[in-house]
C-alpha positions as CSV (number, residue, x, y, z in Angstrom):
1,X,-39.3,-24.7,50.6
2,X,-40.8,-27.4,47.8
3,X,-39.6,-25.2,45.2
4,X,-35.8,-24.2,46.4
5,X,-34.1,-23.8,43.6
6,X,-30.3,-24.8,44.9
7,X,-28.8,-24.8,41.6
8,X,-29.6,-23.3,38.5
9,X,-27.7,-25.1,36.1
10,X,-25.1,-22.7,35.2
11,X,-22.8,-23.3,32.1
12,X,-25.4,-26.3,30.4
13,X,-24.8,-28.4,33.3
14,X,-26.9,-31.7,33.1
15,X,-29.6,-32.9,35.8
16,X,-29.3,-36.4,37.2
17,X,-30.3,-39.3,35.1
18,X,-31.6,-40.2,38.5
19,X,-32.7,-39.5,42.1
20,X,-33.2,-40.8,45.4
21,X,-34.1,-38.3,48.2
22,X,-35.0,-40.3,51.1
23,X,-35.7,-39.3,54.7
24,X,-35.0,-41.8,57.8
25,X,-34.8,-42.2,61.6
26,X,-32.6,-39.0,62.5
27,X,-31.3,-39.0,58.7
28,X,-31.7,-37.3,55.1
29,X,-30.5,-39.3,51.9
30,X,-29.6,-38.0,48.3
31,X,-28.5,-40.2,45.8
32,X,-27.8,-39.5,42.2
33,X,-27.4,-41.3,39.1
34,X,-25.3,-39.8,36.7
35,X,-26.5,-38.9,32.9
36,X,-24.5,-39.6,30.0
37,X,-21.7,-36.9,29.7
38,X,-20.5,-35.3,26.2
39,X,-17.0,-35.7,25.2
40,X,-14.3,-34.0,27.5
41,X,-16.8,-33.7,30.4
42,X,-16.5,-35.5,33.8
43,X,-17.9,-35.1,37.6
44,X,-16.0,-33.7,39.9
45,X,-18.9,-34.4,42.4
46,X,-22.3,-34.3,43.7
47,X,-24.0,-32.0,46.3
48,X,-26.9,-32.8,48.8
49,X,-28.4,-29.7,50.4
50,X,-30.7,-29.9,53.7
51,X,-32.5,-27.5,54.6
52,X,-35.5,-28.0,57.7
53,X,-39.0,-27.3,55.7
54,X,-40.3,-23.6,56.9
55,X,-42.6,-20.7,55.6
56,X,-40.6,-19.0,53.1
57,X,-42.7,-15.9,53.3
58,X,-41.0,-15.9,56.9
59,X,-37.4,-15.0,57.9
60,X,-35.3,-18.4,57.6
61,X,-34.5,-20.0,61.0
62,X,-32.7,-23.0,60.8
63,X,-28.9,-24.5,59.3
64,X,-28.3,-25.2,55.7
65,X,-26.4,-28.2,55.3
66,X,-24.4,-28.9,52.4
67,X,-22.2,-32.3,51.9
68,X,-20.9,-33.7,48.6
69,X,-19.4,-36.9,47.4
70,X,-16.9,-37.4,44.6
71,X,-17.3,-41.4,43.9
72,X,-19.8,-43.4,42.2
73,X,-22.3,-44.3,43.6
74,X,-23.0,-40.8,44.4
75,X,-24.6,-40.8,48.2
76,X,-24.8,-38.3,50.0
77,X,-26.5,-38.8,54.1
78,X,-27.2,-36.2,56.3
79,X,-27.3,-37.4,60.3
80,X,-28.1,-36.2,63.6
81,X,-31.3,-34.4,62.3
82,X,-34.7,-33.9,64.4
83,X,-37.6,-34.9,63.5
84,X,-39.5,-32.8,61.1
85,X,-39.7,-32.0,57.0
86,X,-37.0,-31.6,55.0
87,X,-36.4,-29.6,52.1
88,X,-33.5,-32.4,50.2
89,X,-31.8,-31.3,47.1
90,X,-29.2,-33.0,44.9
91,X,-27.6,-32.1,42.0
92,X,-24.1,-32.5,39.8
93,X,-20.7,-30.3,39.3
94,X,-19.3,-30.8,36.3
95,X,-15.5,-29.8,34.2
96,X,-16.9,-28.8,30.8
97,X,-14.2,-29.8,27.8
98,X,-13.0,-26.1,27.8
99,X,-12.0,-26.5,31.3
100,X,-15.5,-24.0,32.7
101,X,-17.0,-25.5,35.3
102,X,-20.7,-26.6,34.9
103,X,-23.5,-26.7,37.5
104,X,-26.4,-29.1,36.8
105,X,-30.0,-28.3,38.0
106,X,-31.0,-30.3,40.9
107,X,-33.4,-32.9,41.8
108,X,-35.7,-31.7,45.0
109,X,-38.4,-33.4,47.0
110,X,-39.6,-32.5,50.6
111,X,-38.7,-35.5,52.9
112,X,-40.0,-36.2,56.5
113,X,-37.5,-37.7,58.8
114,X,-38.4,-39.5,61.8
């Protein structure tokens, strides 16, 4: 699932200035650094998608998890998982200066969790 795209930056949403997708012992991290923001626009938070790594020519088997935080530093961990290859996605919501709302493109990476 390398080349999930989770979000398609809808509306001129920004991608991350940076990204950290990180796998662990029974854990998944995204964190994101936020890009500079034009005038009137603000975060109203990051998402971090997991998804367990699979064939996508196949029929999906498995749980999509989705978390988000609202605070810089934007973290977002996913626990409890098994050990395995994760497909870990991160990327930014966003309250254009017209009031739309404004999805940024994500950051991805396969990560192997222990």
């Amino acid at each position: 699932l390398s080349n999930l795209a989770v979000s398609t930056g809808v509306l001129g949403g920004l991608a991350p200035a940076g990204g950290s997708l990180t796998g662990g012992s029974g854990t998944a991290t995204v964190a994101l650094t936020a890009p500079g923001l034009p005038d009137g626009w603000s975060i109203v938070r990051a998402v971090g998608v997991c998804i367990e790594d699979q064939n996508p020519a196949m029929p999906f088997a498995g749980t999509v998890r989705v978390s988000d935080d609202t605070s810089s530093p934007y973290s977002i961990q996913f626990s409890g998982l098994t050990a395995g290859n994760y497909s870990l996605s991160g990327y930014f919501v966003y309250q254009r200066a017209d009031g739309k709302t404004a999805y940024g493109p994500p950051v991805t990476d396969v990560v192997a969790v222990s």
